[in-house]
C-alpha positions as CSV (number, residue, x, y, z in Angstrom):
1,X,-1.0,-30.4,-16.5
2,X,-0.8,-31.8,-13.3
3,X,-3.2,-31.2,-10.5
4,X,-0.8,-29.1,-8.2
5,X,0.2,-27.0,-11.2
6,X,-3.0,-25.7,-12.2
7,X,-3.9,-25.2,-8.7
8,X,-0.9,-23.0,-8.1
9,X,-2.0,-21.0,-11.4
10,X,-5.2,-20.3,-10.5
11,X,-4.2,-19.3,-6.9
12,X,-1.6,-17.0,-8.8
13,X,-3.9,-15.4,-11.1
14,X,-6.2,-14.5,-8.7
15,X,-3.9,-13.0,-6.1
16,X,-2.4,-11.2,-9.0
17,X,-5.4,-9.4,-9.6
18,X,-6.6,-9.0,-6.1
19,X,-3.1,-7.7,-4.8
20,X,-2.0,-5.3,-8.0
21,X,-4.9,-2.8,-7.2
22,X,-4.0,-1.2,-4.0
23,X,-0.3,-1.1,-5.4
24,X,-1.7,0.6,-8.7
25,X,-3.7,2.8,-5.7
26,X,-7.0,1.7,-7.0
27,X,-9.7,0.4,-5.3
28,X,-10.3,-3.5,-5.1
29,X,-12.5,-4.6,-7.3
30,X,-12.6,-9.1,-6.9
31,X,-15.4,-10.8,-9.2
32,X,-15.9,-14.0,-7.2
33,X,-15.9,-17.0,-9.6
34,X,-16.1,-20.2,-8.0
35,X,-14.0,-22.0,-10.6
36,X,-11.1,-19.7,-9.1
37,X,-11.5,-21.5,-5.5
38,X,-13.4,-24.9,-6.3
39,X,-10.0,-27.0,-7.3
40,X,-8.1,-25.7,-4.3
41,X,-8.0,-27.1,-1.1
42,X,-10.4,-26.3,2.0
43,X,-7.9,-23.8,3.4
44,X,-6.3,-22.6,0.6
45,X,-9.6,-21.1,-0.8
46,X,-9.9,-19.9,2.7
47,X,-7.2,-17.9,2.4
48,X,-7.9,-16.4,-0.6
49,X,-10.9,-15.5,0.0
50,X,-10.3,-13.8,3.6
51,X,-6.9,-11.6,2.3
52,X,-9.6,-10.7,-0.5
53,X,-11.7,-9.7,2.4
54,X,-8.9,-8.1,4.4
55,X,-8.2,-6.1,1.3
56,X,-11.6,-4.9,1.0
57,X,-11.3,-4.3,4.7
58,X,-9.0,-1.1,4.2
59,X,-8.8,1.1,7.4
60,X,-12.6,-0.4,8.7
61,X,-11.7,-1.9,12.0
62,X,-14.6,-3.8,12.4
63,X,-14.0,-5.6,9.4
64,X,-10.3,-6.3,9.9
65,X,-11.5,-7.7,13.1
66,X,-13.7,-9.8,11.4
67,X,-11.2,-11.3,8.9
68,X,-9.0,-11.8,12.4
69,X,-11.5,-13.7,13.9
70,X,-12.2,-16.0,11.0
71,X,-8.3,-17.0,10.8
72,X,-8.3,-16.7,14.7
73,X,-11.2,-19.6,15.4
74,X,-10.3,-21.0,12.2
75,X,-7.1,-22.7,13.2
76,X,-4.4,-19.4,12.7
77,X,-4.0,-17.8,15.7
78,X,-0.8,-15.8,15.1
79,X,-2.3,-14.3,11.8
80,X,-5.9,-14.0,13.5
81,X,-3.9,-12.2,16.7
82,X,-1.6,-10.4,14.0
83,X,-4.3,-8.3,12.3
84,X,-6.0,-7.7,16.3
85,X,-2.7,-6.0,17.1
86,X,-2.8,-3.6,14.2
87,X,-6.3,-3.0,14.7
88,X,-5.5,-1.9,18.5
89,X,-1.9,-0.4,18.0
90,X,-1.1,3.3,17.3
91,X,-4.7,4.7,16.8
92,X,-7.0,5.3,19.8
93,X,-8.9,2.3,19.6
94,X,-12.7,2.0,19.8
95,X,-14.3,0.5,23.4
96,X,-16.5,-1.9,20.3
97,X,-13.0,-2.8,19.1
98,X,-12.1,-4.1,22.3
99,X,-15.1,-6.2,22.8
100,X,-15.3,-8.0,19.5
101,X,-11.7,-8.9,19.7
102,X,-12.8,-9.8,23.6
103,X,-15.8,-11.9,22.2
104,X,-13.4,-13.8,20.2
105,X,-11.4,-15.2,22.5
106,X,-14.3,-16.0,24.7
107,X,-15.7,-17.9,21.8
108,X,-12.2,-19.5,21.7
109,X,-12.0,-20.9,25.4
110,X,-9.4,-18.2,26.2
111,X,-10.8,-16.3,29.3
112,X,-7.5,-15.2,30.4
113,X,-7.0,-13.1,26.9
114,X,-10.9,-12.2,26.8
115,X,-11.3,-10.7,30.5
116,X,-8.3,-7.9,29.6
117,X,-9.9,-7.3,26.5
118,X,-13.7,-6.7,28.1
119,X,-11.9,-4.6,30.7
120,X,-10.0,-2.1,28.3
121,X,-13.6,-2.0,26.8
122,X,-15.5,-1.1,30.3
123,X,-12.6,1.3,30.5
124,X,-13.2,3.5,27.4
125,X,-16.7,3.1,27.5
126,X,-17.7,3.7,31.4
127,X,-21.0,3.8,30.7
128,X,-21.9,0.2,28.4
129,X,-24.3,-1.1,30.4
130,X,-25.1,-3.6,27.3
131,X,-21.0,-4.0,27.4
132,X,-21.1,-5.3,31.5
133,X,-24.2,-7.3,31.3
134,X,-22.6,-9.1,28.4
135,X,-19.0,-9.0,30.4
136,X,-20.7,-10.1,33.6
137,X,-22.5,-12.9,31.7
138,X,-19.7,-14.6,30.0
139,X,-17.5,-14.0,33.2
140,X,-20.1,-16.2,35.0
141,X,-20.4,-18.4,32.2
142,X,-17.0,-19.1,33.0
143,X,-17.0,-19.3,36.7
144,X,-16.4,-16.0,37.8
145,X,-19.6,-14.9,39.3
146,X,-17.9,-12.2,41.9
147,X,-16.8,-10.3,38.7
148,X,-20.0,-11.1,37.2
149,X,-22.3,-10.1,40.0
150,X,-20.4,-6.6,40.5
151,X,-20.7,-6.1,36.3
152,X,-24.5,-7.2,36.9
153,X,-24.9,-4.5,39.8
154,X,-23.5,-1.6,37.7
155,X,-25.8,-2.6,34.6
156,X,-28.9,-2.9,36.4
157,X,-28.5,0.2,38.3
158,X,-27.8,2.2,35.1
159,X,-30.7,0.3,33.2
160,X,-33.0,-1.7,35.4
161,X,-36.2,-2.0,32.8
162,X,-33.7,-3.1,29.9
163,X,-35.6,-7.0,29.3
164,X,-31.9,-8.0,27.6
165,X,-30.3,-7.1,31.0
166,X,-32.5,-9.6,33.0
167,X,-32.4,-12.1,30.1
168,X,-28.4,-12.1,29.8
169,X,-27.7,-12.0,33.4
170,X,-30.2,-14.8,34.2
171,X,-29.3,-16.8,31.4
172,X,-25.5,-17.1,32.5
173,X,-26.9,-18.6,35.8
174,X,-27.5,-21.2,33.7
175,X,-24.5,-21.9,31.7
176,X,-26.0,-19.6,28.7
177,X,-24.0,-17.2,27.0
178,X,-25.2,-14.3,26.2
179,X,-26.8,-12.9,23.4
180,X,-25.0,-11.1,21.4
């Protein structure tokens, strides 16, 4: 059998198995075995393992936004960005929601996408002061210290003895991104 062939089985039989569940209404139940992904190619045992993963995911938004980010920094934007829009469309999404999908596009170089994110964030949850030192800090880390400075104030006035504050806030002064 030819190389290709048995690859394509393989990938079959396991998507088979992983896929027919949820369409019999049963639970997903994958048994890793390595000797499913090991003859396949870098991203094609990517991909099966992360819509295993996005399977196990269900409803869990966290998770999906986890499997989003992996495809996301991976190389796959449009499916990464894909599963972040059903995450945040037609449910009343999370402030947390907002900032991991924020913290992904920082972590991608795309400020312009992670700023709106951070700010829908600060907007649901007013209070964060963990979520604008974070903000603040990676908004400095990327040159925008007015934005940063005013995210800094709010924090520090809401929590000035918090050590991660000072640590975060200093740090980006520096060129360090947060911790997260």
């Amino acid at each position: 059998m030819h190389r290709a062939t048995t690859v394509a089985l393989v990938a079959a039989a396991f998507c088979c198995g992983v896929f027919s569940a949820p369409l019999l209404g049963q639970k997903v139940k994958p048994t890793f075995n390595v000797e499913q992904i090991r003859p396949l190619p870098p991203k094609e045992a990517g991909k099966s393992l992360l819509d295993t993963a996005l399977q196990l995911a269900g409803d869990g938004s966290w998770e999906r936004i986890a499997v989003g980010r992996a495809w996301y920094l991976g190389g796959d934007k449009a499916r990464g960005q894909e599963i972040f829009d059903q995450v945040t469309g037609g449910k009343k999404v999370a402030g947390s929601d907002w900032f991991r999908i924020g913290r992904v596009y920082a972590e991608a170089g795309e400020w312009d996408k992670a700023s709106p994110a951070f700010d829908k964030a600060l907007s649901i949850d007013k209070d964060d002061d963990s979520g604008m030192i974070e903000y603040g800090a990676l908004a400095n880390v990327h040159t925008d210290r007015a934005k940063a400075e005013e995210l800094f104030e709010r924090a520090m006035k809401k929590n000035p003895r918090e050590f991660w504050h000072w640590v975060g806030a200093g740090g980006s002064y520096l060129g360090v991104r947060p911790p997260q």
